[in-house]
C-alpha positions in Angstrom: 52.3 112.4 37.0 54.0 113.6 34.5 57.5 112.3 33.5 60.8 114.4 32.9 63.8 112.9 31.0 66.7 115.1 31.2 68.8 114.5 28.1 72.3 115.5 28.9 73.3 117.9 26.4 74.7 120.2 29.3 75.6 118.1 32.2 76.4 114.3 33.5 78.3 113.2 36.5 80.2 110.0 36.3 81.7 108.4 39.2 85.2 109.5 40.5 86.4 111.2 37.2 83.6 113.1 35.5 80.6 114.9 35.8 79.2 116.4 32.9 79.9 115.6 29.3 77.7 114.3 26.7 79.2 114.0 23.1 80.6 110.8 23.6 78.5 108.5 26.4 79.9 105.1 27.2 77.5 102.1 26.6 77.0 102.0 30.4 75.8 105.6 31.1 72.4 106.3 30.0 70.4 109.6 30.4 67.6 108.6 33.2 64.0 109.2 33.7 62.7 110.7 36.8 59.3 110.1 37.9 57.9 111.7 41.0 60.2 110.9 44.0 62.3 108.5 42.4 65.5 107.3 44.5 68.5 108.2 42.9 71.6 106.3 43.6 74.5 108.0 44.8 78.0 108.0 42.7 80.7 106.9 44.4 84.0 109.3 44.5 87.2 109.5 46.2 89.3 112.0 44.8 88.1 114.4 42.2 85.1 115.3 40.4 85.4 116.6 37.0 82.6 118.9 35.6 82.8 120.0 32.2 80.1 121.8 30.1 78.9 123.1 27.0 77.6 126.2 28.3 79.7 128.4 31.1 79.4 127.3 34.7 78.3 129.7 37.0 78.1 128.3 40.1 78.7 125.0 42.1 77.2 124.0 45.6 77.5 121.4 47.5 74.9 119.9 50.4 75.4 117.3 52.7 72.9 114.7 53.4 70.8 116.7 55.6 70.4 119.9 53.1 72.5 122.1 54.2 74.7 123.9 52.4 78.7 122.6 52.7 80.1 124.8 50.1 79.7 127.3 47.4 81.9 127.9 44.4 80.9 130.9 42.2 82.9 130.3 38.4 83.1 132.5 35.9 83.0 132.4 31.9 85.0 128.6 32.1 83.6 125.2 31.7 85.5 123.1 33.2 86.4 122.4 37.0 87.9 120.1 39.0 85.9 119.5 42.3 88.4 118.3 44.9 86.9 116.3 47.1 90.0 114.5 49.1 89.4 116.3 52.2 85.3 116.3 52.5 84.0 113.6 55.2 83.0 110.3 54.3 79.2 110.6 53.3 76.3 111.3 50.8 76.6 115.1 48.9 74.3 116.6 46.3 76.5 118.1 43.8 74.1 121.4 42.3 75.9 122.7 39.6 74.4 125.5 37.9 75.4 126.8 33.7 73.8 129.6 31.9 71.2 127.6 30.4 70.3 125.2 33.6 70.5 123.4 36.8 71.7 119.5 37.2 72.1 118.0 40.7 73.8 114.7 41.6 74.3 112.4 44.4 77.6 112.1 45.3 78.9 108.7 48.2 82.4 110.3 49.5 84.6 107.0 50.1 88.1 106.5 50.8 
């Protein structure tokens, strides 16, 4: 099986304050492999979600643990947005978010 490393030059999400940014990574955060149907792990967040990018966002969507879609934000020509997530239910999300050059989804554990 062929293995995929995505090398963040356009997207990471850290836990409650970020998601996306890749000039300067801390010594923690490393870009990850993904081989077949690896687990990911979610992120834990409270609050907000902070995306930044390179390249403009287009569009962000957010599932909840069954795959259906919880809601769609269509951006235009910015880069940065703050996902407000203060009044979603506590539970697992994927976070897609979607730039001009490509697609990056996350796992996202909504706590308190």
């Amino acid at each position: 099986m062929k293995k995929s490393l995505f090398l963040l030059s356009t997207a990471l999400i850290l836990s409650t304050s970020a998601l996306f940014s890749t000039p300067v990574l801390p010594p923690a955060i490393r870009p990850f492999a993904v081989e077949g149907l690896q687990q990911e792990r979610a992120i834990p967040a409270h609050s907000f979600i902070y995306i930044s990018s390179k390249y403009a966002l287009e569009m962000i969507e957010i599932f909840d643990d069954q795959g259906n879609l919880y809601e769609k934000i269509p951006l235009q020509a910015t880069t940065y947005y703050a996902l407000d997530i203060r009044k979603w239910p506590l539970g697992v999300y994927t976070v897609k978010v979607t730039n001009n050059i490509s697609t990056l989804k996350r796992k996202i554990l909504k706590v308190r």
